[in-house]
N, C-alpha and C positions, 0 to 999 in steps of 0.2 A: 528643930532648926531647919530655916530653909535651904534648900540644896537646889534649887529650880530657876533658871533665869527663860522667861518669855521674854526675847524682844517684840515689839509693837510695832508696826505703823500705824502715826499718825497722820495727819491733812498732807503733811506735806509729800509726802508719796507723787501725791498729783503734782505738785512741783518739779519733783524732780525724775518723771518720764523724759525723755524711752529710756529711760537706766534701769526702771524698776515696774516695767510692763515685763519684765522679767527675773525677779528678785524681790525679794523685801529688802527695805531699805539697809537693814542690819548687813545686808552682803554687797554693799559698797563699799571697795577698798581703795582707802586712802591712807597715804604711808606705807608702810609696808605689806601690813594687815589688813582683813577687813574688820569691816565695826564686830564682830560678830565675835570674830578670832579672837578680837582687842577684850573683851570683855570676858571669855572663855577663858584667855590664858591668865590672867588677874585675879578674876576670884575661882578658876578648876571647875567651875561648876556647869553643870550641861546647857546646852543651850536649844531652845525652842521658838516658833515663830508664832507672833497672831499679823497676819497679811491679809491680803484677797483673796479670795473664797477660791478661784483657778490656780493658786501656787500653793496653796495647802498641801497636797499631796504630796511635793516636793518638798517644801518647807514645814514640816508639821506642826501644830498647838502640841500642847506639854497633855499627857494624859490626866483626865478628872480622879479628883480624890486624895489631891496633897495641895497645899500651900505653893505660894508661886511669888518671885518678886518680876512686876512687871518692869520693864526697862525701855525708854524709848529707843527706838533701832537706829535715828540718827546723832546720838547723840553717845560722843567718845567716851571713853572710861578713866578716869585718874584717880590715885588711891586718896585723894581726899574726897571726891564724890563718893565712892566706893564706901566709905567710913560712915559717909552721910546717911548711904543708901541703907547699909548694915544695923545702923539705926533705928530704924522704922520700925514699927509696931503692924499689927494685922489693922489694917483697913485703913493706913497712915499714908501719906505721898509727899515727893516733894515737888516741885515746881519751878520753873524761871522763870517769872513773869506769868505769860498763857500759855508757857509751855509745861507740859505732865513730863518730870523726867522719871520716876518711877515711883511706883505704888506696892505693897503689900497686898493679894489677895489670898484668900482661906480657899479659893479651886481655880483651880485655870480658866478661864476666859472665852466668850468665844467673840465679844467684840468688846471695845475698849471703853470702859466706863469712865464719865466724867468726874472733872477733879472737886465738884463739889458736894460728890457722892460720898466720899471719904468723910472718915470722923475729923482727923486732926491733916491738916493741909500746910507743912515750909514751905518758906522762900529760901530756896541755897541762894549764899552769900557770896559764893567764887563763881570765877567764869567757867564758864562751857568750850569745849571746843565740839562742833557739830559739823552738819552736813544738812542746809535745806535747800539750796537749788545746785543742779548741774556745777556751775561755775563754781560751789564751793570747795570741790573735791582737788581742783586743782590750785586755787585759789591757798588752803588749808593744807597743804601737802607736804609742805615743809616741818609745819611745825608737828602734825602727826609721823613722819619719814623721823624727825628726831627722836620724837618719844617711845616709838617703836624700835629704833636700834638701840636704845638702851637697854629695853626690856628684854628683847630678844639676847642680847650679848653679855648683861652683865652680869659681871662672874663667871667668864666664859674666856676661854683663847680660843684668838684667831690662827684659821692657820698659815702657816708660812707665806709672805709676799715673794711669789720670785722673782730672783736678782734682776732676770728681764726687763722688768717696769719702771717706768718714772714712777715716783711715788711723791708727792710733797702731802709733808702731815699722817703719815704712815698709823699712829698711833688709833686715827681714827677712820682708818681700814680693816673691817671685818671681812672675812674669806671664811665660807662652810665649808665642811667636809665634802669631797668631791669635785669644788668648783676647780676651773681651770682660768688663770689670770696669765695671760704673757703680751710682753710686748707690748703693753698698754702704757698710756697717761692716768694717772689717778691722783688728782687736787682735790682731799677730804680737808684745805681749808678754808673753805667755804660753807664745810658742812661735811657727816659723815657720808662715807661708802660703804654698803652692805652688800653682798654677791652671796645668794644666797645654793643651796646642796646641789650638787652635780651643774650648776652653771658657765656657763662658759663669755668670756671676754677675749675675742678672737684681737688678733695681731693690729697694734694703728689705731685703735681707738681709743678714743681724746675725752675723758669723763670727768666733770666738775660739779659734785656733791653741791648739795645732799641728793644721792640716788640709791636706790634700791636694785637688786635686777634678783627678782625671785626665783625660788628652784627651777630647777633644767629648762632657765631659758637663757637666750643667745645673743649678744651682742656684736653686731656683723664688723666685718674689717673695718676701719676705717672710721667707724660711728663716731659722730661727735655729738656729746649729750650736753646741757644745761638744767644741773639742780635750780626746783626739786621736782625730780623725775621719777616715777616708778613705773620699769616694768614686772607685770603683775608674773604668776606662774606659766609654763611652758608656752612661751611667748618667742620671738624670733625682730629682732629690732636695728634696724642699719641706719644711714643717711645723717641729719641733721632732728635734733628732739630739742624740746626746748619746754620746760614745767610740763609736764603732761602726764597722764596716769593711762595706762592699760593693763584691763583689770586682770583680764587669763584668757590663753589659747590664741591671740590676734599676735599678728603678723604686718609688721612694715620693715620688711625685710632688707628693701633697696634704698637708692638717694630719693633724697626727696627732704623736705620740711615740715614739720608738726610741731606747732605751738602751742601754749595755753589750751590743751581739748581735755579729752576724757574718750577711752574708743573701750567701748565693750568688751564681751567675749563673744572669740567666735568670729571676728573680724580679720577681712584680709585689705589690706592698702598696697597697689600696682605698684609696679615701679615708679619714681619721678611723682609719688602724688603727694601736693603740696596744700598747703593752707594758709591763708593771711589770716593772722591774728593782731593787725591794727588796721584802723581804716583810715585811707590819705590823706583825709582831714583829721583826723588825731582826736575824734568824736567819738564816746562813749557808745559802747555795743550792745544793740540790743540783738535778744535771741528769742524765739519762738519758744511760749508759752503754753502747753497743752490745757492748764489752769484756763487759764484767761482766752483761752483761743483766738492768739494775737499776739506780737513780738511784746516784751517788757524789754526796759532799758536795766542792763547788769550794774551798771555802775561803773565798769571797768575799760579803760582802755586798753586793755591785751586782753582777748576772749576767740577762741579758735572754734574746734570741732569738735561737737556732742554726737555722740556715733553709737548706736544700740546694737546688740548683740545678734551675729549672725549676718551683719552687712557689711558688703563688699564693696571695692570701687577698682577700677580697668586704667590700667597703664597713663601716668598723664592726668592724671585725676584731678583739677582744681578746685579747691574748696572755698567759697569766699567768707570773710571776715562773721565767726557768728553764725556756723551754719552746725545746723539740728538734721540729725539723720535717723528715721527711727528702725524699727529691728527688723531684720531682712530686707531691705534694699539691695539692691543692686545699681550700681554708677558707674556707667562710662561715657564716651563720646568727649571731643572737645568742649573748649568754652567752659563759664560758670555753669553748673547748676544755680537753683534756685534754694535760696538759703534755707527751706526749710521742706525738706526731703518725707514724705512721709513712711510710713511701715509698709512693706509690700507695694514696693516699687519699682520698676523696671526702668530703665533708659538714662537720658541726662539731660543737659542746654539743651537738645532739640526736642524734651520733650518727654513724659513719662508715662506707662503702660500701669499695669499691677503684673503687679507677680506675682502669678499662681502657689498656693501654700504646698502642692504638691510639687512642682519644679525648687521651691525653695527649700521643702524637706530632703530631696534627693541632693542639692547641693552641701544642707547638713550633714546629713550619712556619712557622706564619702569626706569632710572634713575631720568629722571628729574620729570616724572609722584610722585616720591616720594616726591618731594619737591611742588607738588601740581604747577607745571610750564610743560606747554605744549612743544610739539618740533611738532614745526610749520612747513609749506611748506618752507616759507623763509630758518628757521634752513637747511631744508633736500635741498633745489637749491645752498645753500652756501660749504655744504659739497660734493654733487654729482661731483659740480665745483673741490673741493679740489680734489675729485677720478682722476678725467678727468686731471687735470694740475700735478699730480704726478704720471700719469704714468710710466713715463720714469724711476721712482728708485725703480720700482719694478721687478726687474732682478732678479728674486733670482734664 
């Protein structure tokens, strides 16, 4: 029997940079979880990565010499796909279309073989719920935020709501062990509320499910959230939020607005820094394409800030409608920026430098040093990699 799950990236990786200049795509969380977890906790089985050759070390292949089901990294898990999957035969796959959801191989992998390499090749018959560009995560957040509190709580009590809170729709308020709720708003009828171990929901904040707010992080006084929002693990969240996902370790601690984005790990947002997420003429948004190197049109009229892990932005920070920031940045100064921010950047409106990888590894240390979490050699060859392969969009 197989006991091995390889998540994969496919093409669309390149899609969905700067989120996974840092990750394989299997470690984008959306919902509650990330895809990784989502599929770990469903079928207990370990989980292993096939990514770019620079996050391997981090993210490892599964050892040679056992059977493997490969699994694509963006693409959620539900127990009828699962059933599907479970099905397969060695050298079998199933498919959507042109997409590989997963395959059966006889040894682990070390790049991803085509679907017409297989003996016997389905077409699954039910939807998918996935992840291909940026915008989907927040986009898709709700309806994974739901399938995740299920999973996570049922057959489970929550514990006690105290008396302190507004509550409407109580039933579907989960509380973990440890967390701390007082004094809040919380409308789960719109959608559940999950607060997830040792988290905290400080005095005045105003919360409207579906949201999540992951282990030991914080939700500042006063916060007024709009499901479906997830904040990800040891994250710290105040101001005005509105659909937005952050994944772990980032911080927008003060007032300010954030809409329809997506903010990395590792991320700090100033006080008062805001973002438009519709533009005055009511004109669909386009956002910078690392693919196509050049803005694509999303489709959508509400599209904020894609923000890559380990960048920052300075008191007063505005973001306009649609703006790509890629991993280690650094932003401040008045006025817009320009919507599409590249990796190792320095300044703002008046104009951007590069940022030295050694200035931005010392500014690493001493963040995550605060969460009592090391930045490793691995951390510092993954990022040096990201300096070296984004070059080219530092033209300034």
């Amino acid at each position: 029997m197989i006991d091995t799950i390889v998540l994969f990236d496919d093409p669309r990786r390149d899609d969905l940079l700067p989120l996974t200049y840092t990750r394989p795509v299997a470690e984008i969380r959306m919902g509650i979880l990330t895809i990784a977890q989502k599929w770990a906790r469903l079928t207990g089985m370990p989980i292993y990565y096939l990514t770019h050759d620079y996050l391997q070390a981090k993210y490892p292949n599964a050892p040679k010499g056992k059977p493997v089901l490969l699994i694509n990294g963006g693409v959620c898990p539900d127990k009828e796909l699962i059933e599907k999957i479970y099905a397969l035969k060695p050298n079998e796959a199933i498919v959507k279309g042109e997409t590989l959801i997963a395959a059966v191989q006889s040894n682990s992998v070390d790049t991803l073989p085509a679907a017409t390499t297989f003996t016997k090749v389905y077409e699954y018959p039910g939807n998918i719920l996935e992840v291909k560009y940026p915008w989907d995560i927040f986009r898709n957040n709700g309806e994974a935020l739901i399938r995740d509190y299920y999973l996570l709580t049922q057959g489970r009590k929550s514990q006690p709501i105290p008396k302190t809170n507004t509550v409407l729709n109580p039933e579907n308020v989960f509380i973990e062990e440890g967390a701390r709720v007082e004094c809040a708003i919380l409308n789960a009828e719109t959608g559940p509320i999950y607060i997830g171990k040792d988290a905290e929901v400080m005095e005045g904040a105003m919360v409207r499910g579906p949201f999540a707010l992951c282990e030991h992080s914080t939700l500042k006084m006063g916060a007024k959230i709009y499901g479906p929002t997830t904040v990800g693990p040891h994250c710290k969240v105040g101001g005005e939020v509105n659909n937005s996902v952050f994944f772990a370790f980032s911080n927008k601690a003060h007032d300010g607005f954030i809409g329809n984005s997506v903010i990395g790990e590792w991320c700090n947002l100033g006080a008062d820094t805001n973002n438009s997420n519709l533009k005055n003429n009511y004109a669909s948004v386009k956002l910078w394409s690392y693919r196509k190197k050049g803005f694509v049109d999303t489709g959508l009229q509400f599209c904020g800030l894609i923000m890559g892990d380990h960048s920052k932005c300075g008191i007063n920070t505005m973001f306009n409608t649609g703006t790509v920031v890629g991993v280690s940045a650094n932003i401040f100064g008045d006025g817009f920026p320009r919507n599409f921010i590249p990796c190792f950047s320095w300044g703002g409106a008046a104009g951007f430098t590069t940022y030295q990888p050694e200035k931005a590894f010392e500014t690493a240390r001493i963040m995550m040093s605060r969460r009592e979490l090391p930045f490793t050699e691995i951390d510092k060859e993954i990022l040096l990699k990201v300096f070296e392969i984004t070059r080219e969009y530092r033209m300034y």
